[in-house]
N, C-alpha and C positions, 0 to 999 in steps of 0.2 A: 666798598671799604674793606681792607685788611684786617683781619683777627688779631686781635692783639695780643690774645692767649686763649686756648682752648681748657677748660674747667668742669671737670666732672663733681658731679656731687652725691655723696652716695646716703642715703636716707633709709637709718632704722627708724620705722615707723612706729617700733612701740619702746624706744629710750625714752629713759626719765617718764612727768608723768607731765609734761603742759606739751598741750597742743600744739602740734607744728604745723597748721594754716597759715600765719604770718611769717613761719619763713618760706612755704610755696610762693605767698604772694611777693614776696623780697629777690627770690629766684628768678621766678616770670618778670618780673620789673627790670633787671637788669639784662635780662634775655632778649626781653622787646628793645631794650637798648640800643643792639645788637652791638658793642663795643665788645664782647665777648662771645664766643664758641660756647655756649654755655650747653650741659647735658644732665639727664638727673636720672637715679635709678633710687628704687627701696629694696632693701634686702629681703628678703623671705625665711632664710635660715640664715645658722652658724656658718662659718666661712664664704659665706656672699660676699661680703664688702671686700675679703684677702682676695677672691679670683677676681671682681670686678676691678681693685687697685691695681692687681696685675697686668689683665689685659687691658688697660685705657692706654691711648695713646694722647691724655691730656698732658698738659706744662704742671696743672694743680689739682690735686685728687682731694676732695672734702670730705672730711668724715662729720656726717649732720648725726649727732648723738652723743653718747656720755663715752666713758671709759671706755667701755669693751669694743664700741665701735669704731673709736679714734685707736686704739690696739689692731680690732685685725686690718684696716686703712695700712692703718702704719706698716705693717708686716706685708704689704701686698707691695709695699713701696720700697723693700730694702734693696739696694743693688741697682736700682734706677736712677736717673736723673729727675723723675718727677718731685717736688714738692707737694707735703702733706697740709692741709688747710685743716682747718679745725671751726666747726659751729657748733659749740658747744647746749648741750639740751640732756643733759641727763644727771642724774643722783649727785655727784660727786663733780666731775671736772676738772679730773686733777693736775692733767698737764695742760689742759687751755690755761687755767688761772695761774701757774706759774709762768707761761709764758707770755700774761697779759693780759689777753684776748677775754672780751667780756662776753658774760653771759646775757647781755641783749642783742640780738640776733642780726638788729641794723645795725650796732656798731662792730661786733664779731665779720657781717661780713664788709665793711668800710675797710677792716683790716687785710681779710683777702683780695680785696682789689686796690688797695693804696699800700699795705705795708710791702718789706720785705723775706725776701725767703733766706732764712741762714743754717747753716750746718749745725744739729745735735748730735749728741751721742746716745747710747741707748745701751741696754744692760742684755745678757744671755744667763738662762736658767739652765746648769747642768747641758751647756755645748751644744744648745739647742734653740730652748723656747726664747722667745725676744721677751722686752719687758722693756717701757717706756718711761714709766713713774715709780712704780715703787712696788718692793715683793717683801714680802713680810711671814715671820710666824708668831704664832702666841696669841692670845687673847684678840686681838684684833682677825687673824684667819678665824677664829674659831667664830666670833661676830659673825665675819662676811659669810660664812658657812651656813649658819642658820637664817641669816637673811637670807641667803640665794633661795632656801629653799621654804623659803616661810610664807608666801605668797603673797606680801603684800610691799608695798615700795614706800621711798620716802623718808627724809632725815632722821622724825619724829619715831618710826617704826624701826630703823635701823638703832636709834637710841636708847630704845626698850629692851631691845634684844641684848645690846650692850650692859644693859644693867642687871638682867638676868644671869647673863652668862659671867657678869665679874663678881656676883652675890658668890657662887659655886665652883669659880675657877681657882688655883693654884698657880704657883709662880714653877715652872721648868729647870731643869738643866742645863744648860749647854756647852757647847765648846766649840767657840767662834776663831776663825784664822783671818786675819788679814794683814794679805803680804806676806804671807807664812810665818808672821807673827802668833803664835796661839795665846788666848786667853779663856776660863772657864770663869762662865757666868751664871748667874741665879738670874733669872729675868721674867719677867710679865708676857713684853714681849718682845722682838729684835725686828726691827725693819732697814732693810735696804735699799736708800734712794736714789735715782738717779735723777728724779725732780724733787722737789721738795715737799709735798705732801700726798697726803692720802684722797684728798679731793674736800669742798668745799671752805677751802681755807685753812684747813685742818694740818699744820707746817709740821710735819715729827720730822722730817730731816731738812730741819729749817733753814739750814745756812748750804745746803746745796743747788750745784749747779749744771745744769746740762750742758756745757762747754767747757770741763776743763778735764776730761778724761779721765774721771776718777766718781767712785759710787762712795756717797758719804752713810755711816752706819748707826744706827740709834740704836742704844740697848738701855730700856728699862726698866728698873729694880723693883723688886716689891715697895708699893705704897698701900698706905692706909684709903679705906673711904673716903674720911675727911677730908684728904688730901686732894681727893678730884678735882674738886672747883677749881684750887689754885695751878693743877696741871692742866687742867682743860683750858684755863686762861690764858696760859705761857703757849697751850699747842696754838690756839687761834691767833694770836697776836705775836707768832712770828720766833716766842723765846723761850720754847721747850729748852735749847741747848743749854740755860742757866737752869736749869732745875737739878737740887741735887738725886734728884735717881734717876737721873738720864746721864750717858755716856755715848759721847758722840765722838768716830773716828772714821778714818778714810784709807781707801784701798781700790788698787786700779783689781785684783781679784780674794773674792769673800766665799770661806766655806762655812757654812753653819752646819751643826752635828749636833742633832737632839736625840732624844731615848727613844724615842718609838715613830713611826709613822702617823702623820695627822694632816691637820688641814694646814693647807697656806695661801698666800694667795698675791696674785700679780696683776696690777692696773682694772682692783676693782673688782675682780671676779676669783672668787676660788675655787682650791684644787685640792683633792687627796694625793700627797707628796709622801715620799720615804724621811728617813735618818737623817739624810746628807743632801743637802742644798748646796750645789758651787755654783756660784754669781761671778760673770766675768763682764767690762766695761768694753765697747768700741766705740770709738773717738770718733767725732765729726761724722758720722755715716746715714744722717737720715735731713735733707735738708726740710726745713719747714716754716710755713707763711707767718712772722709774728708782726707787729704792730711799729712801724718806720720808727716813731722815737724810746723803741726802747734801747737800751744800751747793752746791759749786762742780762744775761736769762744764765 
């Protein structure tokens, strides 16, 4: 019998925190099939998954894990003809769930062997680094920064940290370009999407979309305490962009200019960055497996 596609799948063992036993056995199942070339690796270290995406000679390369791992997948894949698959299993999830794809693991993969593969776009940091979903500064980098290094995982734990650090934090500076339009802004924090959230549902560049060649931009205003509930509301249910201390605009390229050097952070994981952040969009260049009847992503 003929292959009908060869499918590599590359597996960080220690994304997220549930157990990935039922997706080996979801693997082997479809393997014994044999309707597919099916092949599996787990990464060991940082940039595993970029060389492995590289050298595979699969049709669909799977990234089995959260953010960082559907990142460097991604990055291993730029320039290729391969399509990136996504089984999502980790903290966040930020660009499976915009693109559909569920976080049950039978139907996530029903989608890599029934759906189809279509062209996104994808974001560059400073003429360089790729970025899939979203890079941000302000309060939120400053979050993820302490979660990276605070040793323990989890919505609940990432939540704490959240409310310690906005008990103590301050609202910034900046001086944001897009399209070489300048604007200076007082802000919490400013995030640049090129999907529409930060992961778990969590929509701060809600009405963005990965196919239409442009990075939509959220900036923030100082809010009260109080005010949480009813922003945390609007992020989860999609309508941050009605909120009045939110400003949302669009630009195929984004420079953000702050006072000092700090944390920021892109698909999930943070970074010690400078001053000046230039974010630049490329159009249609990363194809990837979403789900047959979705329409619009």
């Amino acid at each position: 019998m003929n292959k009908l596609r060869k499918i590599l799948f590359i597996v960080n063992p220690i994304a997220g925190t549930r157990s990935k036993k039922n997706i080996f056995q979801l693997i082997d199942a479809i393997s014994t099939e044999g309707l597919f070339d099916v092949e599996v690796c787990q990464t060991r270290a940082q940039g595993d998954a970029t060389r492995l995406a590289q050298e595979s000679d699969a049709d669909v390369v799977v990234a089995v894990g959260g953010d960082g791992t559907v990142h460097e997948v991604a990055q291993g894949l730029l320039g290729s003809q391969k399509s990136l698959g996504i089984l999502p299993c980790g903290s966040g999830d930020g660009l499976a769930l915009h693109l559909g794809i569920s976080r049950n693991p039978k139907s996530a993969l029903h989608t890599l062997l029934n759906g189809k593969s279509e062209p996104i776009d994808y974001g560059t940091i400073n003429g360089q680094q790729p970025f899939f979903c979203t890079v941000g500064v302000g309060l939120d980098a400053e979050v993820a920064w302490a979660f990276a290094h605070a040793g323990r995982r989890g919505l609940w734990s990432y939540i704490s940290l959240g409310w310690k650090i906005w008990r103590s934090s301050k609202a910034q500076e900046y001086v944001v370009e897009i399209d070489e339009k300048k604007m200076a802004v007082k802000a919490v924090l400013i995030t640049v999407g090129n999907a529409n959230q930060w992961g778990n549902q969590a929509r701060i560049t809600s009405l963005a979309s990965v196919q239409d060649g442009l990075l939509d931009v959220c900036i923030v205003s100082p809010f009260k305490t109080i005010e949480i509930p009813v922003l945390a509301a609007k992020l989860l249910s999609g309508r941050i962009h009605q909120s009045r201390q939110v400003q949302m605009s669009r630009g195929k390229e984004i420079t953000i200019h702050r006072q000092q050097e700090g944390p920021a952070h892109f698909d999930g994981d943070p970074y010690m960055m400078g001053m000046d952040i230039h974010i630049t969009v490329r159009q249609a260049a990363l194809q990837v497996m979403v789900p047959a009847h979705h329409q619009t992503i």
